[in-house]
N, C-alpha and C positions, 0 to 999 in steps of 0.2 A: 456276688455275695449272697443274693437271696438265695441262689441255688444250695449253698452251703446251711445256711437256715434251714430249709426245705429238708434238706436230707439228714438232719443234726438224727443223731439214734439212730439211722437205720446200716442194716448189714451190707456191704457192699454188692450184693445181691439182688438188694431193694432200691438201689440208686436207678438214677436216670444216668446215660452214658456222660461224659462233662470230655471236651476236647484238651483242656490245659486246665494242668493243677494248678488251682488258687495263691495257696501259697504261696509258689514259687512267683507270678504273674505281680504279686503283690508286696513284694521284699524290695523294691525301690525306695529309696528315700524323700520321691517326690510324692509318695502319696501314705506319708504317718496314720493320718486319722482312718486312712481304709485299711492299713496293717493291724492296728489297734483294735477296730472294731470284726473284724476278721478272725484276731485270735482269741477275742471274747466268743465271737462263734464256733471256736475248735475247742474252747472252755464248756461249751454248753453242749456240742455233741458228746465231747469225752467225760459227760458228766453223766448224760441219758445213758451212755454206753458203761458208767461205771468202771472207766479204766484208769486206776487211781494213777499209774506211772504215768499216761498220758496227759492225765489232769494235769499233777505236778509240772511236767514238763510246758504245759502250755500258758501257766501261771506264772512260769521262771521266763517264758519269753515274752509274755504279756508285762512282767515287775522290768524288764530290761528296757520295753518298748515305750514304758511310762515314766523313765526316769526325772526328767522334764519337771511331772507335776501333773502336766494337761491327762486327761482320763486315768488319772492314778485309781480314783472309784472303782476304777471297772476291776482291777484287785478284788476287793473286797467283794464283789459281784459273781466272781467266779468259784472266791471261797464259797458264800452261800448257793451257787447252782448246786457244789459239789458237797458241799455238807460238810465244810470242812472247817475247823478254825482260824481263824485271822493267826497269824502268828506273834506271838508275845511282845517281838520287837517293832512292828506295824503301828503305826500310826494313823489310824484312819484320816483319808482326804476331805469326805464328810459328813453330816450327822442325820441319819433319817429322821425323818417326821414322825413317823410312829414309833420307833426307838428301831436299834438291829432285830431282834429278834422277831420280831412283824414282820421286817423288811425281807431278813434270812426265809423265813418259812415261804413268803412271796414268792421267789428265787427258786427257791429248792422245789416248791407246788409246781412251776412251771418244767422244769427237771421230772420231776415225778408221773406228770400228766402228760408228758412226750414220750418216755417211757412204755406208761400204759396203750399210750397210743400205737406204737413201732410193734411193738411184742404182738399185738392182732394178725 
């Protein structure tokens, strides 16, 4: 997983060679909390990378994967990586400290500062 962190933004190009896609390695059911936190990391590459269809898609299997309750946040987490809004019918899981929009910008700063970073 860190490897996946590691390389979140860059172009396939930029990568380190990786022997087994993650993903797939990780679609088990005996291991939720690493699927979960995994596609919050393919939420934050496709955020740096700006690929709105892949955002989407990675939010709809992160909303699938949280059905439960247990890291539902991370939702909300990935809308702010990407800049995106909560959706109307959402419910937030729970209530930041400094309210959303503190939190949002925190998110998106981290998104942004990856960014400037990869594009070097």
């Amino acid at each position: 997983m860190t490897v996946v962190v590691r390389d979140c933004g860059r172009r396939p190009s930029q990568r380190l060679p990786r022997r087994h896609p993650h993903r797939r390695r990780h679609r088990r059911p005996r291991h939720p909390r690493t699927r979960i936190t995994l596609e919050l990391a393919f939420c934050f590459h496709h955020s740096v990378r700006g690929d709105e269809t892949a955002i989407q898609a990675a939010i709809a299997r992160l909303r699938d994967l949280t059905q439960s309750g247990d890291y539902a946040y991370y939702i909300d987490i990935a809308h702010f990586m990407a800049g995106l809004r909560l959706p109307a019918d959402h419910t937030p899981q729970t209530q930041c400290i400094d309210g959303d929009n503190s939190t949002r910008r925190r998110w998106r700063g981290l998104v942004t500062a990856r960014r400037d970073r990869t594009a070097h």
